[in-house]
C-alpha positions as CSV (number, residue, x, y, z in Angstrom):
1,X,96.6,80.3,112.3
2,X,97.2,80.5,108.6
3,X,100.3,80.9,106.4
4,X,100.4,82.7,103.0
5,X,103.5,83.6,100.9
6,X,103.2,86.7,98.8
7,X,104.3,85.6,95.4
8,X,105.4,89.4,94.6
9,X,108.7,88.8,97.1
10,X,108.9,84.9,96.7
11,X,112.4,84.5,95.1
12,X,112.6,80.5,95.1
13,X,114.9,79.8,97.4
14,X,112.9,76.9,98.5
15,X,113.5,76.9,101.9
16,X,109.6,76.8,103.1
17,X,108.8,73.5,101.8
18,X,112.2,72.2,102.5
19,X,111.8,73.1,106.0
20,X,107.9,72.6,106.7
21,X,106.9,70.2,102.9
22,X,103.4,69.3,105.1
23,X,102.8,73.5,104.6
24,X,104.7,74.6,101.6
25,X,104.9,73.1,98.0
26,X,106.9,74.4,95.1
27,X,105.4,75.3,91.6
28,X,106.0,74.5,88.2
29,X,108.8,76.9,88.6
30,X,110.2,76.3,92.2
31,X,108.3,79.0,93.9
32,X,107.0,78.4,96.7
33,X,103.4,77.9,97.5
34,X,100.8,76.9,100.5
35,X,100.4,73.9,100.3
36,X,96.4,72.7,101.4
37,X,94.0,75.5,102.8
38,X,96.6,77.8,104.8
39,X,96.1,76.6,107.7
40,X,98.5,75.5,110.2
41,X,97.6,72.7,112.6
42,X,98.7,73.0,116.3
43,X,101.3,70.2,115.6
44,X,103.2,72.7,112.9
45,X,103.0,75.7,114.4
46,X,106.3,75.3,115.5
47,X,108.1,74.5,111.3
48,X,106.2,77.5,110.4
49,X,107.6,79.8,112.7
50,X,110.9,78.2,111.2
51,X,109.7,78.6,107.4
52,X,108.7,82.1,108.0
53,X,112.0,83.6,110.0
54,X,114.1,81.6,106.9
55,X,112.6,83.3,104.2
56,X,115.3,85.2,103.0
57,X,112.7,87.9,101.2
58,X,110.2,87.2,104.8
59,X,107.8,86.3,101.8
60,X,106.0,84.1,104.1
61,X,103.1,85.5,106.3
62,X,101.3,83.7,109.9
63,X,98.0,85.3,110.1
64,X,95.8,84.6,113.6
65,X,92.6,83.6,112.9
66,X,90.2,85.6,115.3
């Protein structure tokens, strides 16, 4: 699984990498951003289903891998 955030909704609200800071990291201007490669080990699947339903714009994406 991988996360992405499309920067075209992202408002800054911050709560991605409040909520999951191991997936999400914030730029020079507070947006959010993935944080590593985008993808989302086993062990954080579970704060990334909890970033994504928080977004308040759903900016944030879980994409399967095939």
């Amino acid at each position: 699984m991988k996360v992405q955030i499309d920067p075209q909704r992202c408002h800054g609200h911050g709560r991605c990498y409040d909520l999951a800071p191991g997936l999400f990291s914030e730029d020079d201007e507070g947006y959010g951003q993935v944080a590593g490669d985008s993808a989302v080990p086993p062990d954080q699947e579970h704060v990334a289903r909890l970033a994504v339903s928080n977004c308040p714009e759903r900016a944030i994406d879980l994409v399967e891998e095939a």
